[in-house]
C-alpha positions as CSV (number, residue, x, y, z in Angstrom):
1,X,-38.7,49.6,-58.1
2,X,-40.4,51.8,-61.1
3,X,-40.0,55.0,-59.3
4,X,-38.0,57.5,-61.8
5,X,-34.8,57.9,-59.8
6,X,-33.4,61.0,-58.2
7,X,-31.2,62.6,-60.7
8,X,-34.1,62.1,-63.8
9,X,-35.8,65.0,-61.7
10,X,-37.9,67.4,-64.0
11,X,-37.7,70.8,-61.9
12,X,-34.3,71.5,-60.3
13,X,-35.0,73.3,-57.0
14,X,-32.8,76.4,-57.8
15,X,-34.7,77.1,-61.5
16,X,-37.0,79.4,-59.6
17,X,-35.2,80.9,-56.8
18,X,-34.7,84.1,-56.8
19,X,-31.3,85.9,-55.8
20,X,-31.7,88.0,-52.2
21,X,-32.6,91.2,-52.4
22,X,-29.8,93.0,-51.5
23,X,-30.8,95.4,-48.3
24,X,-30.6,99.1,-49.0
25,X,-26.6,100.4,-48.6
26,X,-26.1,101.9,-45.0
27,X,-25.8,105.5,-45.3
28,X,-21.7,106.6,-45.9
29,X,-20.0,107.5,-42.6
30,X,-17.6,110.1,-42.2
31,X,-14.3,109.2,-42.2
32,X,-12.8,112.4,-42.3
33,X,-11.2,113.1,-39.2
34,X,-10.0,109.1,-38.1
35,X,-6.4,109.9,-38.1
36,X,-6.8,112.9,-35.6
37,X,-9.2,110.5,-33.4
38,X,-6.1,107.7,-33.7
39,X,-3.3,110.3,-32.6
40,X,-5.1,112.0,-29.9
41,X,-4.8,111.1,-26.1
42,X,-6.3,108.2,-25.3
43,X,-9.8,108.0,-23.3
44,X,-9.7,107.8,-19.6
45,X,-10.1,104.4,-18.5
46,X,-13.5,104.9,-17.0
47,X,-14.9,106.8,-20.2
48,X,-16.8,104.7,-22.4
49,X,-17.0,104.7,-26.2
50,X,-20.5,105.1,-27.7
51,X,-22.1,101.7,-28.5
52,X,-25.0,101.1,-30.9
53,X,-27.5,99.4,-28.3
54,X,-28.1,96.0,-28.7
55,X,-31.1,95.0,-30.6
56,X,-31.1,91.1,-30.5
57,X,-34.6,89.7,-28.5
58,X,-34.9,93.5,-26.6
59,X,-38.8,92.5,-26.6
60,X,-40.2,90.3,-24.0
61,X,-43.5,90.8,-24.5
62,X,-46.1,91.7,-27.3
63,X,-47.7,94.3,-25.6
64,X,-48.1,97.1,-27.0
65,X,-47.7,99.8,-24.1
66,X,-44.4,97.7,-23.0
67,X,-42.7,98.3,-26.6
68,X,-43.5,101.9,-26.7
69,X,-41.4,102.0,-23.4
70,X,-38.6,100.4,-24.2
71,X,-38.1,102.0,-27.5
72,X,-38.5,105.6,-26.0
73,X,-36.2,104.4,-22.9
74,X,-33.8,102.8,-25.8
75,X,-34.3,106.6,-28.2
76,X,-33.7,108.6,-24.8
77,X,-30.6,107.2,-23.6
78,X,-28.8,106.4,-27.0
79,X,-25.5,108.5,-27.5
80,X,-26.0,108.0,-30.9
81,X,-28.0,108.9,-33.5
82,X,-30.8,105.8,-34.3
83,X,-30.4,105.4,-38.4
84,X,-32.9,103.5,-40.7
85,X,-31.1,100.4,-39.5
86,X,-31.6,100.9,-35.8
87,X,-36.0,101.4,-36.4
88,X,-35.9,98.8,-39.0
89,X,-34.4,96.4,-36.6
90,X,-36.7,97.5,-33.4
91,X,-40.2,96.9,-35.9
92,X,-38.2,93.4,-36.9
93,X,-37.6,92.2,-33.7
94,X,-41.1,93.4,-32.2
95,X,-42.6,91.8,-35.3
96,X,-41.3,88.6,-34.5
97,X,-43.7,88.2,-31.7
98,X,-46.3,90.8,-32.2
99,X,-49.4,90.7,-34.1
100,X,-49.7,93.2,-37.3
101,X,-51.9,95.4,-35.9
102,X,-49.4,96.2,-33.0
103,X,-46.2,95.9,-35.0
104,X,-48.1,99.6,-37.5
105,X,-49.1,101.3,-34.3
106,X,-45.5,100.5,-32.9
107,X,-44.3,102.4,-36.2
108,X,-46.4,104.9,-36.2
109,X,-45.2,105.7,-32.6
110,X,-41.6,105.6,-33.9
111,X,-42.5,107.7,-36.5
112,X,-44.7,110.5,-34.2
113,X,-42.1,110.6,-31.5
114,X,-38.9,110.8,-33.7
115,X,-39.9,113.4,-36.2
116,X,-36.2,113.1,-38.3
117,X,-36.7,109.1,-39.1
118,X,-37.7,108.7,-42.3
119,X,-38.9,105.2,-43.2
120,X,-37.5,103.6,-46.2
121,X,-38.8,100.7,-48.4
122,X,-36.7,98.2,-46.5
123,X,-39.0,99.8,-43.6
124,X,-42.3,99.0,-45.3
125,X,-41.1,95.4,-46.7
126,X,-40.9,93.8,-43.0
127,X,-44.2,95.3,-42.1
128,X,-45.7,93.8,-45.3
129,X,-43.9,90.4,-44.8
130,X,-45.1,90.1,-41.4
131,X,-48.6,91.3,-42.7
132,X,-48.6,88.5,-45.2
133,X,-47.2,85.2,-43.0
134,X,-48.8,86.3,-39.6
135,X,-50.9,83.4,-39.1
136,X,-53.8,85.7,-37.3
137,X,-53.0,88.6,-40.6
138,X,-55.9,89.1,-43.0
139,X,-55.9,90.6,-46.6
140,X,-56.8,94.0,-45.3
141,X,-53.5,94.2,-42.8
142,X,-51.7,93.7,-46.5
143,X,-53.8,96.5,-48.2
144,X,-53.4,98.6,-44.7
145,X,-49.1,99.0,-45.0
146,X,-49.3,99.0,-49.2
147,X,-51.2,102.2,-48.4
148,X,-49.3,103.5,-45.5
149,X,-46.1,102.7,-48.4
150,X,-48.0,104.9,-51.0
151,X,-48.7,107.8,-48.4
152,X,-45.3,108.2,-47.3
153,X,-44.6,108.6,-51.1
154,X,-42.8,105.2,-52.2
155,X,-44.9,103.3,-55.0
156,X,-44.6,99.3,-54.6
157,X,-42.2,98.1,-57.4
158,X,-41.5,94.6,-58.0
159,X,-39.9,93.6,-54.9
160,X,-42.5,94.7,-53.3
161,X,-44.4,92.3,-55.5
162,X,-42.3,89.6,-54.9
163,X,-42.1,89.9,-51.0
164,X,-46.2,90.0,-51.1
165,X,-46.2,86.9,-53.4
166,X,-44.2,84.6,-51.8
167,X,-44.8,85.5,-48.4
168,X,-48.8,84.9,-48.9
169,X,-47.7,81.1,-51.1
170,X,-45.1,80.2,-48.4
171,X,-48.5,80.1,-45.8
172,X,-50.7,79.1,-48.2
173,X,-52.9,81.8,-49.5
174,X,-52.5,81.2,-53.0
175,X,-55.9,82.8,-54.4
176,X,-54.8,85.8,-51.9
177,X,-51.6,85.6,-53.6
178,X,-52.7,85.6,-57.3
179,X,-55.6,88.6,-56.2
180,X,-52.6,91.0,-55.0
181,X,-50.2,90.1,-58.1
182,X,-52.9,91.5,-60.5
183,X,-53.9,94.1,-58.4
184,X,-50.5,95.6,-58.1
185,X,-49.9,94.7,-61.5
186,X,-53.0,97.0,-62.2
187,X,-51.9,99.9,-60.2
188,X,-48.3,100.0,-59.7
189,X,-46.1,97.6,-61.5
190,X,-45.9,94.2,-63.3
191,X,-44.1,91.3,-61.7
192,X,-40.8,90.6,-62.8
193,X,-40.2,86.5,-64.0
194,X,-39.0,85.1,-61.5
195,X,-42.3,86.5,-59.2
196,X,-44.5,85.3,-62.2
197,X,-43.6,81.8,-62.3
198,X,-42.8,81.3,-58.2
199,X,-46.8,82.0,-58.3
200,X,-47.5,80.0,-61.6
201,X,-45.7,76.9,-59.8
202,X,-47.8,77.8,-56.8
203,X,-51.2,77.6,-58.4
204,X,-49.5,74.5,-60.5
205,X,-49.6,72.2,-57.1
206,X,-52.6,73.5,-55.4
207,X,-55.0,74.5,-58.2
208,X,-56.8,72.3,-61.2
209,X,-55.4,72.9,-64.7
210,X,-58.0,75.3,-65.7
211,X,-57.7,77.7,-62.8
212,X,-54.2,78.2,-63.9
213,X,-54.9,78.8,-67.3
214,X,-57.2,81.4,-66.3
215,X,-54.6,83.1,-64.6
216,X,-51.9,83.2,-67.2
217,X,-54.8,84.3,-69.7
218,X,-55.8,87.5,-67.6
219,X,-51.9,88.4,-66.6
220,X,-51.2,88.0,-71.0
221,X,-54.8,89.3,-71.9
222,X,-55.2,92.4,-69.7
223,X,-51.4,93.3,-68.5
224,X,-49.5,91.9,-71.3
225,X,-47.1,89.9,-68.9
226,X,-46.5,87.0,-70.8
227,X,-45.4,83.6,-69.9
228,X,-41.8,82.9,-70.6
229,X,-39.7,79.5,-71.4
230,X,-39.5,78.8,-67.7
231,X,-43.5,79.3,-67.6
232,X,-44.0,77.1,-70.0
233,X,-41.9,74.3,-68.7
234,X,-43.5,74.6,-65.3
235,X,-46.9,74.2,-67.0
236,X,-45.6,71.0,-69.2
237,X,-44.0,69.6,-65.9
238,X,-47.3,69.8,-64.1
239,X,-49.3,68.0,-66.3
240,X,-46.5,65.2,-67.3
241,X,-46.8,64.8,-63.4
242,X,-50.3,64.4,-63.5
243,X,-50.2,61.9,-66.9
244,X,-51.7,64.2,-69.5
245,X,-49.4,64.0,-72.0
246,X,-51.6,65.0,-74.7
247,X,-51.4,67.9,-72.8
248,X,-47.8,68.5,-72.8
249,X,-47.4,67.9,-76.5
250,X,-50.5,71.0,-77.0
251,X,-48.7,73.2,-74.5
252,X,-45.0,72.5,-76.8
253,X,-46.9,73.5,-79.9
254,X,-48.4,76.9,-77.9
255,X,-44.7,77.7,-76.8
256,X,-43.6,77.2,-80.5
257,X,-45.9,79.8,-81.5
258,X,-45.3,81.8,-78.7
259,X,-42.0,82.1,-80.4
260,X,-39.7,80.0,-77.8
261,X,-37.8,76.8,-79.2
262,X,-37.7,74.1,-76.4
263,X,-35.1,73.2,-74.8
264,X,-32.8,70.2,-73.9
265,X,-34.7,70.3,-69.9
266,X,-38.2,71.0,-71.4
267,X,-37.4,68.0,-73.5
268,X,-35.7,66.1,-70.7
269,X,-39.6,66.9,-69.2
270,X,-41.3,65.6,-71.3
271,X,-39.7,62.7,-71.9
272,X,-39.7,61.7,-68.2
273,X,-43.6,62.1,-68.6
274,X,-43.4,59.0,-71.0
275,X,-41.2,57.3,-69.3
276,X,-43.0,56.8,-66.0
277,X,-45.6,56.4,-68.3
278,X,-43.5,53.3,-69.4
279,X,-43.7,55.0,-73.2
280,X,-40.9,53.8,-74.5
281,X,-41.4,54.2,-77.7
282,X,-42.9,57.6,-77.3
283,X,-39.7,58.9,-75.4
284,X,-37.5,57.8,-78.6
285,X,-39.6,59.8,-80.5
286,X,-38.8,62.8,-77.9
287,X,-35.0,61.8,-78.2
288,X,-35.1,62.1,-82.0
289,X,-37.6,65.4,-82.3
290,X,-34.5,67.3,-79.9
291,X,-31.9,66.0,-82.2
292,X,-33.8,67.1,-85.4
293,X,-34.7,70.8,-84.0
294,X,-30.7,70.4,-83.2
295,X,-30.8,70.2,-79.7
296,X,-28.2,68.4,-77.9
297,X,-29.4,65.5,-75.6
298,X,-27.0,65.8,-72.1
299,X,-26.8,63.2,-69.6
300,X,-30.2,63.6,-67.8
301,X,-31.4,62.9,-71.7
302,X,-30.0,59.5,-71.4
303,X,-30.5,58.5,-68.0
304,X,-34.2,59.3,-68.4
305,X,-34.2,57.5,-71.8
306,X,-32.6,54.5,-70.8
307,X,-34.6,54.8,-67.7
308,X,-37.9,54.2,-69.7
309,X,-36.7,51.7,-72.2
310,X,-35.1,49.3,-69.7
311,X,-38.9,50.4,-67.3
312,X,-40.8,49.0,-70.8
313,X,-38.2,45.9,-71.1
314,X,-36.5,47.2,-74.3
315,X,-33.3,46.4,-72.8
316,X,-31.1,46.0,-76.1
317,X,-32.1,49.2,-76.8
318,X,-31.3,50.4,-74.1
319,X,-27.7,49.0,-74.1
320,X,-28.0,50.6,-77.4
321,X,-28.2,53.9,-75.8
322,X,-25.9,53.4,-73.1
323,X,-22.9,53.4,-76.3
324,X,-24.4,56.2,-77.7
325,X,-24.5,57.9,-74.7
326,X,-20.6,56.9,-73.9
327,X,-19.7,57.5,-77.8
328,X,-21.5,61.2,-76.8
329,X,-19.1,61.8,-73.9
330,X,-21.3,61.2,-70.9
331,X,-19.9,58.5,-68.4
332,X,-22.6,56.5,-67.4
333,X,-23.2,56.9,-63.7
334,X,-24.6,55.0,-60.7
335,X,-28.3,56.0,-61.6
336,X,-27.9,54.7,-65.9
337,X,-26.7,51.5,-64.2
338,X,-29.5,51.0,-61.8
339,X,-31.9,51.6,-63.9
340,X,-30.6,49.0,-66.6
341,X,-30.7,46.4,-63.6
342,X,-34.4,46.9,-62.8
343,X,-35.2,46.2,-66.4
344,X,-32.6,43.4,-66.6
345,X,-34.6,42.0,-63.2
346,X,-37.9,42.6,-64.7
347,X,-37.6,40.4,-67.7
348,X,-35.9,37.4,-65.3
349,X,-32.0,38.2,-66.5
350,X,-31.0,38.9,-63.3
351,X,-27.6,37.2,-63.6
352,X,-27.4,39.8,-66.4
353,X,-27.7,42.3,-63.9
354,X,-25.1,40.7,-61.7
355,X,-22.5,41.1,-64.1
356,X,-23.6,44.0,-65.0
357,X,-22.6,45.3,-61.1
358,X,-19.1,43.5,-62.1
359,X,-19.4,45.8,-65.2
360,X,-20.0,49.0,-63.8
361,X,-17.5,48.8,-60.7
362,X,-14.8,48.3,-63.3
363,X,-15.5,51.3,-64.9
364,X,-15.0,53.2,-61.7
365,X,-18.6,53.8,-60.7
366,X,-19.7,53.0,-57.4
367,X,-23.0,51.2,-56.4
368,X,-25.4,52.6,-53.8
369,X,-28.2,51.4,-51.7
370,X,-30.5,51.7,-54.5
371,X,-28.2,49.7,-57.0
372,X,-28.2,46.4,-53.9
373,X,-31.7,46.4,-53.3
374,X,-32.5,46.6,-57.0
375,X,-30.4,43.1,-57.3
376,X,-31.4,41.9,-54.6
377,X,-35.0,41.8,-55.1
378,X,-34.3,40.6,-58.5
379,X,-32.4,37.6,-57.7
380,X,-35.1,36.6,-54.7
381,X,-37.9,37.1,-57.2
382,X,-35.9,34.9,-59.9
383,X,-35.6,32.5,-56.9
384,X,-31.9,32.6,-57.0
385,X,-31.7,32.2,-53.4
386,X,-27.7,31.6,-53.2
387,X,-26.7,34.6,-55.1
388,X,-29.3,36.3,-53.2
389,X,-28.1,35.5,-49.7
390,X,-24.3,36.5,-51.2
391,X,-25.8,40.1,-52.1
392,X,-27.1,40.4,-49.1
393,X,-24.3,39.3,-47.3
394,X,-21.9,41.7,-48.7
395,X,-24.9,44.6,-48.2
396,X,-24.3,44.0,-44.5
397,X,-20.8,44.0,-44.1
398,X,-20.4,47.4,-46.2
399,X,-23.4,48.7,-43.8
400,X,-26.0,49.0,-47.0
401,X,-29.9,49.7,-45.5
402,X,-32.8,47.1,-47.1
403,X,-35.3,49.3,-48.9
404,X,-38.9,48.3,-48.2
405,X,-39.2,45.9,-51.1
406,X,-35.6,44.3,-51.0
407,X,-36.1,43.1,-47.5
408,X,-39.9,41.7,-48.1
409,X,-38.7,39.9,-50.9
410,X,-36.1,38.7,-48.7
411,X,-38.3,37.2,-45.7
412,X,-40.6,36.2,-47.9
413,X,-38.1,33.8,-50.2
414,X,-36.0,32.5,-47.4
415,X,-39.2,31.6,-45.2
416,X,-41.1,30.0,-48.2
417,X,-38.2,28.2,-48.8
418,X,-38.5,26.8,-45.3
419,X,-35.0,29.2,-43.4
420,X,-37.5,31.0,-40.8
421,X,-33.9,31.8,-38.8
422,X,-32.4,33.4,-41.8
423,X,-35.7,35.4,-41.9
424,X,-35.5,36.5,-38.0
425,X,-31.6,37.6,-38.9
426,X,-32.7,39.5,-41.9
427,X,-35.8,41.5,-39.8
428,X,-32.4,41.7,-36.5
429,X,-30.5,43.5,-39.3
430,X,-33.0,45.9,-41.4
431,X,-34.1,47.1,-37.9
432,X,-30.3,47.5,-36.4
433,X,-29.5,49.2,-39.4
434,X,-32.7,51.4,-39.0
435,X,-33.6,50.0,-42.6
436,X,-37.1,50.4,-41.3
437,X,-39.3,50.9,-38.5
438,X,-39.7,48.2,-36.2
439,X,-42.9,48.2,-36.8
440,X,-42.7,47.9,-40.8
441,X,-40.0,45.2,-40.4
442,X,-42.2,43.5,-37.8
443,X,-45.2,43.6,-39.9
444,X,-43.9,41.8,-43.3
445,X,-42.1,39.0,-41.4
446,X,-45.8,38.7,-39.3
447,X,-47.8,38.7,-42.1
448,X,-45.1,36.2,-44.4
449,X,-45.5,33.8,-41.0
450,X,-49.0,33.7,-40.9
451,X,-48.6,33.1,-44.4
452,X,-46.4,29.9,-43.8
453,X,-48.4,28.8,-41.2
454,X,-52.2,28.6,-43.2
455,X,-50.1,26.7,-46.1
456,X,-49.1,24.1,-43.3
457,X,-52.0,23.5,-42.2
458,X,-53.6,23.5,-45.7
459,X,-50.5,20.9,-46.5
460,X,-49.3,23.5,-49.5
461,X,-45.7,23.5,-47.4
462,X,-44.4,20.3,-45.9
């Protein structure tokens, strides 16, 4: 029940993601002489028009001598000539099921037996993203296409860059990914941002602190790429996640004299680090640096401050809050309310929190799983057994699943307060409903039984 809801997330998922590349333009075609090729006589009815041969799965196997077949079968009975598009598409497909060492040799064939294709960079980017996620591919395979791209002329930019990066994180070869950044860094070009901090949030979840700092050190120190506002945010995210926020506040002072001004989602950040924290007092103190440095709080701001107020059981001031927050122009939505009824629960006002259901479907906003279980295991820990068995009543006939510690509360009250049926009906429902596993279900109302049956025997329960 102190989990930091859903929509107090720190790091949206999109802050990071990069735009597609767009593929290179196909070359122009020559329309020129379409309105004579529409007037003319029309085609005999056994005369074909020229089709583009159809690439999708031609490869059956990932042998070697068998692709160099079919593409010269494919190259020697095409009516038409085989553009950039047609090779890139024959090393994609063969890629798809080849190792890297076949899928260069296949190009090289291509390129020995069709002396007018000239690769291009799109050519060179899905041998080195098949070089990079190839579960068999080592670091020279990456290194081996980089140099067949700088022989044929083309220097790796920062797509290149960025394909390398992520393809080598997406499998997990961080350090690999990290080495190649500041080596292409070193001899061809700097990452651009959005490459910098995909690899920053990388080493953030699989690295320790210092490794990281290490990195954005050398990238500042010997290629003068610094870290941005997004970099910093990522960093300050990470260690709020990891509960040093003496951290965050040294890494708020570095961005300051960095020259960046924090923003309302770093400070959204940090203040979810005290919150989960249960710092209440410290998030205020978050709340009123942004408003000094004139930053605007927006409505993560107050769900994540009346999130760790109500967590710490400051609930007037979070109520307080909750006006300032309407009085600001933010409706207060399904997540503000829940999280006022956990700290309602958690300081025994759980009738408070009923009316405060009352409260917030008058004002439009509609409960959710969450919002039930939260009551629900309030009123069974307050012992409020009628109210409880309403709840959960009107949970089942709206089709609303038990969370794990709604429906252990549950058995556990109604059984210790001697209704073993009820009990059975609540574990019939959670696992109809697919609440939970059978097993989970199975194993609470076990263990609350066994429970019952030792305080029996012990004469604690008549």
């Amino acid at each position: 029940m102190g989990k930091v809801p859903s929509s107090f997330r720190a790091m949206p998922a999109n802050l990071l993601v990069r735009k597609p590349t767009p593929s290179p333009p196909a070359p122009p075609r020559d329309f020129r002489n379409r309105t004579a090729v529409r007037d003319s006589t029309k085609l005999p009815e056994n005369t074909q028009t020229p089709r583009e041969p159809s690439l999708r799965n031609p490869f059956k196997s990932p042998n070697l001598s068998d692709a160099k077949s079919l593409f010269n079968s494919i190259a020697a009975t095409s009516r038409i000539p085989l553009d950039l598009k047609f090779h890139n598409s024959v090393l994609q497909s063969y890629a798809s099921i080849a190792a890297v060492d076949d899928t260069v040799k296949l190009f090289q064939h291509i390129l020995k037996s069709q002396p007018k294709f000239r690769p291009g960079r799109s050519t060179f980017l899905i041998l080195l993203s098949h070089a990079c996620r190839a579960p068999d591919s080592s670091i020279s395979n990456v290194h081996r296409v980089l140099n067949l791209m700088v022989n044929t002329g083309l220097e790796p930019d920062q797509v290149t860059t960025d394909i390398a990066v992520r393809s080598l994180c997406e499998t997990g070869r961080i350090d690999e990914a990290k080495d190649l950044m500041k080596e292409l860094t070193e001899k061809h070009s700097p990452p651009d941002t959005y490459t910098y901090n995909f690899l920053l949030k990388h080493l953030c979840k699989c690295k320790d602190l210092h490794v990281v700092y290490e990195f954005v050190d050398e990238m500042r120190d010997d290629f003068d790429v610094k870290p941005d506002l997004v970099s910093f945010t990522i960093l300050i995210d990470n260690v709020c996640n990891s509960k040093n926020l003496r951290e965050a506040m040294y890494l708020v002072s570095k961005l300051g004299n960095a020259g960046f001004k924090p923003d309302c989602f770093l400070y959204n950040t940090i203040m979810k680090g005290f919150c989960t924290l249960s710092k209440g007092s410290e998030a205020v103190g978050v709340y009123k640096k942004m408003k000094e440095e004139g930053v605007e709080p927006d409505q993560i701001t107050y769900n994540t401050l009346i999130f760790g107020l109500s967590k710490s059981g400051r609930i007037e001031e979070a109520r307080m809050y909750l006006k300032t927050m309407v009085d600001a122009g933010y409706e207060p939505d399904t997540a503000t309310y829940t999280s006022l009824m956990n700290g309602m629960c958690r300081k025994g006002e759980s009738l408070g929190a009923l009316s405060l259901l009352e409260e917030m479907e008058a004002r439009g906003c509609a409960p959710n799983d969450c919002t039930y279980n939260t009551l629900l295991h309030g009123l069974c820990k307050a012992r409020l057994m009628d109210k409880g068995m309403e709840l959960y009543e009107l949970m089942k006939s709206s089709g609303v699943k038990l969370e794990t510690n709604g429906y252990a509360t549950l058995v556990r009250s109604l059984v210790k307060s001697g209704k073993v049926a009820e009990a059975y009906e609540v574990f019939d429902y959670a696992v109809d409903s697919k609440s939970l596993s059978d097993a989970s279900a199975y194993s609470t109302l076990e263990t609350t039984l066994k429970w019952l049956k030792k305080a029996k025997e012990q004469g604690l329960v008549v």
